[in-house]
C-alpha positions, 0 to 999 in steps of 0.5 A: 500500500502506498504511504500518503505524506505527512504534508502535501504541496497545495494543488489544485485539488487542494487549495480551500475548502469547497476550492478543489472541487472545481479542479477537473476529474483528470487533476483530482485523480492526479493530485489523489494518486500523487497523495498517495491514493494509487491502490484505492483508485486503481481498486475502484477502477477494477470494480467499477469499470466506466466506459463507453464513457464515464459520465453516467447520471447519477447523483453524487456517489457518496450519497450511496455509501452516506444512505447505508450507514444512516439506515444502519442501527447503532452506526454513527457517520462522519464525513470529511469533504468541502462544506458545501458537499456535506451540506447537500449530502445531508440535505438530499439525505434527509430528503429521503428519510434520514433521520440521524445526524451526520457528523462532519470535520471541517477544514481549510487549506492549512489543516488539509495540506499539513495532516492537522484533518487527519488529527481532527478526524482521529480526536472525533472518531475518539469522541464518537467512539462510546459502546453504549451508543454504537456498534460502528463509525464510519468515517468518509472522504469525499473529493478533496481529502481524498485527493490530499491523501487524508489516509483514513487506514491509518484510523485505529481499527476499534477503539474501545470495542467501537468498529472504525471503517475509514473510507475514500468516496470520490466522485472521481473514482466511484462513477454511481451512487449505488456502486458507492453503497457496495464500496461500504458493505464491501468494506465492512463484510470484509471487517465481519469476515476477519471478525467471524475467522477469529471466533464466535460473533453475535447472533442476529436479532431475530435468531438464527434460521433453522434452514440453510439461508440465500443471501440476497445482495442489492437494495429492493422494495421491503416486500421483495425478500419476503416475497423471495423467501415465500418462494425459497419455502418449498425448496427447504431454504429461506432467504437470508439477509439484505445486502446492505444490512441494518445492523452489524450483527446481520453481517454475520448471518449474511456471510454464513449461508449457503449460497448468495443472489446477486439481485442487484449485480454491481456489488463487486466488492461485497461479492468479493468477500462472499467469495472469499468465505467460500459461498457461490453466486447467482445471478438476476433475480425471480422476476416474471415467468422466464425469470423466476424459472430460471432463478429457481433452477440456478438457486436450487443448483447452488444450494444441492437442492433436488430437481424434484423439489425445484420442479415441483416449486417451479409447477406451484410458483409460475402458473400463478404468475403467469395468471398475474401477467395476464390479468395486468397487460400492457400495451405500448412501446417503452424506452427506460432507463435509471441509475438504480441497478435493477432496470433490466429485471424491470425490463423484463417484467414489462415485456412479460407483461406485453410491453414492446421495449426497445431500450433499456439503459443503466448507469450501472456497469456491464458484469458476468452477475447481469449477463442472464438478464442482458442475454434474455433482453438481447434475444428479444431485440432489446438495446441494452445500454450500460453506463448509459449517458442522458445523451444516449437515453434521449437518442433512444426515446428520439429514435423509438417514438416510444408510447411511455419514456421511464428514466431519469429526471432530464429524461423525464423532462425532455419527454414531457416537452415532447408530449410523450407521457413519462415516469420518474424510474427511482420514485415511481418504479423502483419503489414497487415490488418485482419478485414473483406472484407479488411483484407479477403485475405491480407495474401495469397500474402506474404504466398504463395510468401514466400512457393513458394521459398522452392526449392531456399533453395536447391539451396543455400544449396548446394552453401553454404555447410559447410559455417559457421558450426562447431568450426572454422566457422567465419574469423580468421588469423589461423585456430582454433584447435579443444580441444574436451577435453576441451568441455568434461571438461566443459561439466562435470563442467556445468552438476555438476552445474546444479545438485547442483542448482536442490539440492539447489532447493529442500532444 
């Protein structure tokens, strides 16, 4: 592992607190890696590879890894990244639910570049560090520290009985928010699988099953894993853990079961470490007909079940499906997208459901866990799109004249202005159950309601003809002049920009 300095020139990385943030991808990584960041961004680049380009839309990747941590039981979280980060952070993070305090170490251009942050975070962690109130603290870099070098894996590893796990989360090395929430659970499955090598650990709060368990990796709709575990009955297993887990001690019961499924397949580092426990791996999810099947004989296969009793489970759950897809139709041609992980097991459950899908694109990237699923939507004349950039999506929706665009809030945005009825995939799909009978037909309601309104747009077009377009749109005490030769200046300027920066390239 690299050694970070003790004291670091000022770059541009570097420079003030919120300065650094405005360096560029290209010289934070630079400036990160001659702090000492090497190993952890060349981690970053195995497990979550970027390309065809490295911009997918996704929120800041440290509201990922921030999100697991508060929803975890005796957990306490600080951050250290440029005060204006910390506060969106948190915003966003109670926006959606949070209802725990964030801890934050501030700093300024002295305290970073000579190592007094590390001293600061050290006494906070020490203060924060009390077995009565936690099981755990977890200490984030955001882009600046990161880029300095603050070197979190100096932390101690407990303090007082209290886990410390210090981890890097730069925008610049973690393309996705929900590949950052697979940096932490990785990080602490691996810090509960040293833990259980060593000796007894403590039994989850609701005991140990008395069956061999699955566990299931990947965020879902509560609903889901006891929809799963309803169908893992008949083959005498249930279902284990979620990945990422509530409370420290499911860690363990995650790490000893018999088999874990990939639901959401970009967990790379937390499957890394059920690898290392010896605990094989299936991918895709029981999703519809085809995809419940084939999740049933691949779950039953890893876990030494019968193919009787699989047969047998498969004869009970699929018929009951397929009367649910049947009774819920959808008609229409689809576009979707998302940054959640799971828009090809949507996918799927659309065209099962009748639905014509022409395009699925994620911000997630390509692994050998999501081949079942993009193999499945391949052979169906189905474009799928992984790491797929708003530029991409919008190309899609404009090439398919689709009946229903589902993606993201641009995406969303720019259909609504095309008078095609869109839905927001993170609050409007995602938060649906998907898995077997249950999750059969939850999505008919919401699509078909949201196609069904394409005459309203007409409607509110003419209404709104000319509202909001062009240079004077907005409120104004006078009216705007239109400076057309303005616009043709820079519009030069930026042209001769570009083409010195693609010269600079090629030097």
């Amino acid at each position: 592992m690299n050694e970070a300095p003790t004291a670091l020139e000022p770059t541009a990385a570097a420079t003030g607190d919120g300065q650094g943030c405005h360096a560029g991808a290209k010289t934070m990584r630079e400036a990160a890696r001659a702090a000492g960041k090497s190993d952890v961004l060349d981690g970053y680049a195995r497990d979550y590879p970027v390309g065809p380009h490295d911009q997918p839309q996704s929120m800041c990747p440290a509201f990922g890894s921030l999100r697991v941590g508060l929803r975890m039981r005796r957990t306490a979280t600080v951050l250290s990244g440029s005060a204006c980060c910390v506060y969106g952070l948190t915003f966003t993070s109670h926006f959606y639910g949070a209802r725990r305090t964030v801890g934050y170490v501030p700093f300024n251009s002295e305290t970073l570049v000579t190592g007094k942050l590390f001293e600061d975070i050290r006494e906070a962690v020490f203060k924060l560090a009390d077995p009565e109130k936690y099981d755990t603290v977890i200490v984030t870099n955001l882009c600046v520290p990161t880029a300095s070098g603050v070197p979190l894996r100096l932390l101690p590893k407990d303090i007082n009985g209290v886990r410390i796990i210090g981890i890097d989360v730069p925008g610049f090395g973690v393309p996705t928010h929900a590949e950052a929430k697979d940096v932490l659970a990785g990080a602490m499955l691996r810090y509960a699988r040293h833990e259980a090598e060593q000796g007894p650990v403590a039994a989850p709060r609701g005991g140990v099953s008395e069956k061999p368990t699955i566990t299931l990796v990947g965020e879902m709709f509560p609903a889901d894993p006891v929809g799963i575990g309803m169908m893992l009955e008949p083959l005498g297993l249930a279902a284990g853990p979620v990945v990422p887990t509530r409370e420290w001690r499911e860690l363990y019961a995650a790490l000893d079961c018999v088999g874990v499924a990939a639901i959401h397949p970009f967990y790379t580092a937390s499957i890394r470490e059920f690898e290392a426990a010896g605990r094989p791996i299936v991918g895709s999810a029981p999703v519809g007909h085809d995809g419940t099947a084939a999740w049933l004989e691949a779950v039953g296969a890893m876990a030494g079940v019968s193919s009787a009793l699989v047969g047998a489970a498969q004869d009970r759950l699929l018929p009951a499906i397929r009367a649910a897809l049947a009774a819920k139709p959808i008609t229409g041609r689809i576009t979707m997208s998302g940054y959640e992980g799971s828009e090809l097991l949507v996918a799927r459950l659309l065209i099962e459901s009748g639905a014509d899908v022409r395009y699925v694109g994620s911000a997630c990237p390509r692994t050998v866990w999501s081949d079942p699923d993009r193999e499945w939507l391949e052979a169906r004349g189905v474009h799928v799109q992984f790491r797929a950039s708003l530029e991409q999506d919008l190309a899609a929706m404009a090439e398919f004249a689709p009946d229903l665009a589902i993606g993201t809030t641009p995406v969303v945005q720019k259909a609504k202005e095309l008078m095609i009825p869109a839905l927001y995939f993170t609050n409007l799909i995602s938060a649906r159950p998907l898995m077997g009978p249950m999750g059969a037909g939850s999505l008919a309601q919401v699509v078909n309601a949201a196609m069904g309104n394409k005459a309203r747009f007409t409607t509110m077009k003419d209404f709104f003809a000319g509202v909001g377009e062009g240079h004077a749109a907005g409120v104004w005490e006078t009216t705007p002049q239109d400076r057309p030769e303005f616009r043709e200046h820079y519009k030069r300027h930026l042209a001769k920009v570009n083409k010195a920066r693609k010269a600079q390239e090629m030097i």
